[in-house]
N, C-alpha and C positions, 0 to 999 in steps of 0.2 A: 498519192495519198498514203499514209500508215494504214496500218490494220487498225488500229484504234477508232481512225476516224470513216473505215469504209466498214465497221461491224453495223449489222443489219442491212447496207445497200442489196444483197442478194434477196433479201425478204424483198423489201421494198420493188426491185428490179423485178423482180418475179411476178410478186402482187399488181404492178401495174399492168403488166404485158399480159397476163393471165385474165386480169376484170376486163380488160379492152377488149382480148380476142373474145373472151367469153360473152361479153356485153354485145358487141355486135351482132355476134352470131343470133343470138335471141333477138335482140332489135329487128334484125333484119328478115329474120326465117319468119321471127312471129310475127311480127308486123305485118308481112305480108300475107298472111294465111289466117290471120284473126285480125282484132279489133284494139286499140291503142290503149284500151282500160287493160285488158289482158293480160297486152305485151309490158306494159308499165309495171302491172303487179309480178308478171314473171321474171322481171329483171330484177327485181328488187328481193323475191325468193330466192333466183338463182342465185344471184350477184351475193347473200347472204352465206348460203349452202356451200357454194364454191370458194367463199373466204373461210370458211372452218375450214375447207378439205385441204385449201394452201398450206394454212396454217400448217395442221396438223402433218402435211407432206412433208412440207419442209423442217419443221422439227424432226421429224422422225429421220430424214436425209442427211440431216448435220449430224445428231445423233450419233449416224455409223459412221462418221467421219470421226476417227480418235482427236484430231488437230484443232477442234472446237472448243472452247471451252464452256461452261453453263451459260456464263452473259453474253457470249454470243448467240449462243443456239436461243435464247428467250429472245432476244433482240429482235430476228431472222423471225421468229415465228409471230411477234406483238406488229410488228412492222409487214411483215405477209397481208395478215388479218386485217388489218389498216387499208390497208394501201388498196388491195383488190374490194374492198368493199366502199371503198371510197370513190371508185374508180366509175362503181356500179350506177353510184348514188349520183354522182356528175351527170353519166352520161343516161341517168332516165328525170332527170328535171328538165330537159326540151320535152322530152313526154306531156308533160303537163302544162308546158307555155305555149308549145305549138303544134299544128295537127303533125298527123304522121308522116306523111313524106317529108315535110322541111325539117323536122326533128329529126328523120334520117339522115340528112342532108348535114344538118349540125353537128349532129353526134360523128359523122363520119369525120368532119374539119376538123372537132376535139381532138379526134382518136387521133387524127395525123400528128398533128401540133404535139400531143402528146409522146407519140411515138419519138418525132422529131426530135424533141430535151431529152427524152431517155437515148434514144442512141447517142447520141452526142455526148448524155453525161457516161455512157458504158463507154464506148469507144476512146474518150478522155482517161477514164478508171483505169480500165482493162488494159491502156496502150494498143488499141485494135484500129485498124480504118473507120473510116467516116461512115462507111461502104454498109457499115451495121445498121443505117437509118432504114437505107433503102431496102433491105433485107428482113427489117419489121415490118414496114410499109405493106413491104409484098406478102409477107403473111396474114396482116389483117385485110389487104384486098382479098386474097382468095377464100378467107372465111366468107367474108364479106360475098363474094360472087356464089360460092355452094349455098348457103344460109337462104342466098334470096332464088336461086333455081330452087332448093327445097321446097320454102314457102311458095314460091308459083305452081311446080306442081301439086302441091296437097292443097292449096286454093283450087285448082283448076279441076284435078281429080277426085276430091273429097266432097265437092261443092259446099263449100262454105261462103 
């Protein structure tokens, strides 16, 4: 692909990997240690919160790069804020259609599926191995594994 047509895929790349990791993590921590109104409205905060701080990261990141030009770095930063906030809002409407464990259950199949097109379209982009799928994968499992030992201990020890 030119540079024309791949201006803003790192916003976007970014934004989605970031809402998913981010999004699980709360799903899964809070979920477990509170209650599904909670954890709904905490994703929706954070999933919020964390779309300004992409944004503004990543503008600022291109920024120091001299080899950007304005409608790049705007792109990168419109498309960051997009994308991880979109990302958020996907994955807390199982929140609301189904109780909490099978909405984790959902939301995890999303996050793959999801992961899955993105590595595939980086690895296509980037000219990198396939090998990048499984190497998202594995990082949102182990959010995904800390997140829920978290929540079990602060359930367990906090008595909630």
């Amino acid at each position: 692909m030119s540079r024309n047509t791949t201006e803003g895929f790192q916003g976007i790349s970014f934004g989605i990997m970031d809402g998913l990791i981010t999004t699980l993590g709360v799903l899964t921590g809070l979920g477990i240690a509170t209650d599904q109104t909670i954890t709904a409205l905490a994703i929706i905060i954070t999933g919020l919160g964390n779309s300004f701080a992409n944004a503004i990261g990543i503008h600022v990141s291109q920024e120091t790069e001299t080899h950007h030009k304005r409608q790049e770095v705007m792109k990168a930063t419109i498309f960051g804020f997009i994308s991880t906030f979109a990302v958020s809002i996907i994955l807390v409407i199982p929140l609301y259609l189904l109780s909490l464990p099978y909405a984790i259950y959902v939301d995890f199949f999303l996050a793959m599926m999801i992961l899955i097109f993105l590595g595939a379209f980086v690895a296509r982009v980037g000219k990198r191995s396939y090998g990048v799928i499984i190497e998202y994968m594995a990082f949102a499992f182990i959010v995904l594994v800390i997140s829920y030992l978290l929540g079990t201990a602060y359930k367990t020890y906090m008595f909630l």
